[in-house]
N, C-alpha and C positions, 0 to 999 in steps of 0.2 A: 032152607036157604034159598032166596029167590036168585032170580039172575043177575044182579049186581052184584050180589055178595059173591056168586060165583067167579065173576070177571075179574073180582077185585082180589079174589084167594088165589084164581091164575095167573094174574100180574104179578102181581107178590110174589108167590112163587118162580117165577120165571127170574125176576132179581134175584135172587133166594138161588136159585141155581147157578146164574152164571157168576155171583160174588163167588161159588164154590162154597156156600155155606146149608150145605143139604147131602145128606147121606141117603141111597137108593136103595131101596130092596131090602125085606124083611129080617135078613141075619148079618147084614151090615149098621141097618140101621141098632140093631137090639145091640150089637159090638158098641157104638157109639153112646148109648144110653147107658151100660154098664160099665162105660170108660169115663161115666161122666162130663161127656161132651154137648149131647145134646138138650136142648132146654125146650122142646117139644119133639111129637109124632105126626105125622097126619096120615089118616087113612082116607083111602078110595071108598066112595060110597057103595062099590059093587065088590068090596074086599068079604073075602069068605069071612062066614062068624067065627069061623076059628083063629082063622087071624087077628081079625079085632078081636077078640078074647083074650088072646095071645100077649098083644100088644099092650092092652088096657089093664094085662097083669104085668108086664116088665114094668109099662110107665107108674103103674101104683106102689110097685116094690121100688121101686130108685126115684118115689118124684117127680117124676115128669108128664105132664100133662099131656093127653093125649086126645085129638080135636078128630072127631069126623068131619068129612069135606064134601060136597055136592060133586066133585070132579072123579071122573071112572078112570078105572086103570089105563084104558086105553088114552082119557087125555093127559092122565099125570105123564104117561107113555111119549107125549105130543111133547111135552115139556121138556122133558130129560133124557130125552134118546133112548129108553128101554122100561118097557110096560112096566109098571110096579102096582101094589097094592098099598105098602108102605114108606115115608119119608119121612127122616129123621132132621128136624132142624139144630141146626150149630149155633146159631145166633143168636143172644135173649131179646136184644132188637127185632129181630124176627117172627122168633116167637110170638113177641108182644104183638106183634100186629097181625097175625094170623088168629091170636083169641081176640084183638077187640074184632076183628071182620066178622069171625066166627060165630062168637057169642051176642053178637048186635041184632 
């Protein structure tokens, strides 16, 4: 992921957050996935492999796509007022645009 796509995944997200349509933190986000709310994941690039393991098995068992991101805990941290490694998207709007950034 070069440094655009980075900017463009932090922006994003930064909407993403204050619309209130993003879940924080690995066992709220996994609540949200198994309620069927959320229509992606995204992990921190410096998230334990356990975690992404973790995650990449909820999101394969319910569906939901789950994107690595160039951005580290500490900035997802920047973004949402408390360090994460994972965030759960509410929004298929959203979603959508964090896979096209992502996979572009």
């Amino acid at each position: 992921m070069n440094s655009d796509q980075k900017k463009k995944t932090s922006d994003l997200l930064g909407i993403c957050l204050r619309a209130g349509k993003a879940v924080k933190g690995f066992d709220s986000a996994c609540e949200s996935v198994k309620d069927g709310k959320a229509a992606c994941i995204l992990t921190a690039c410096d998230a334990s492999a356990k975690t992404v393991k973790e995650a990449e098995f909820i999101g394969e068992k319910y569906s939901v796509p789950v994107y690595g991101t160039a951005l580290a805990k500490t900035d997802l941290g920047r973004l949402c007022g408390k360090e994460t490694a994972i965030i759960a998207v509410t929004d298929k709007g959203f979603a959508e645009g964090f896979r096209k950034i992502i996979l572009s």
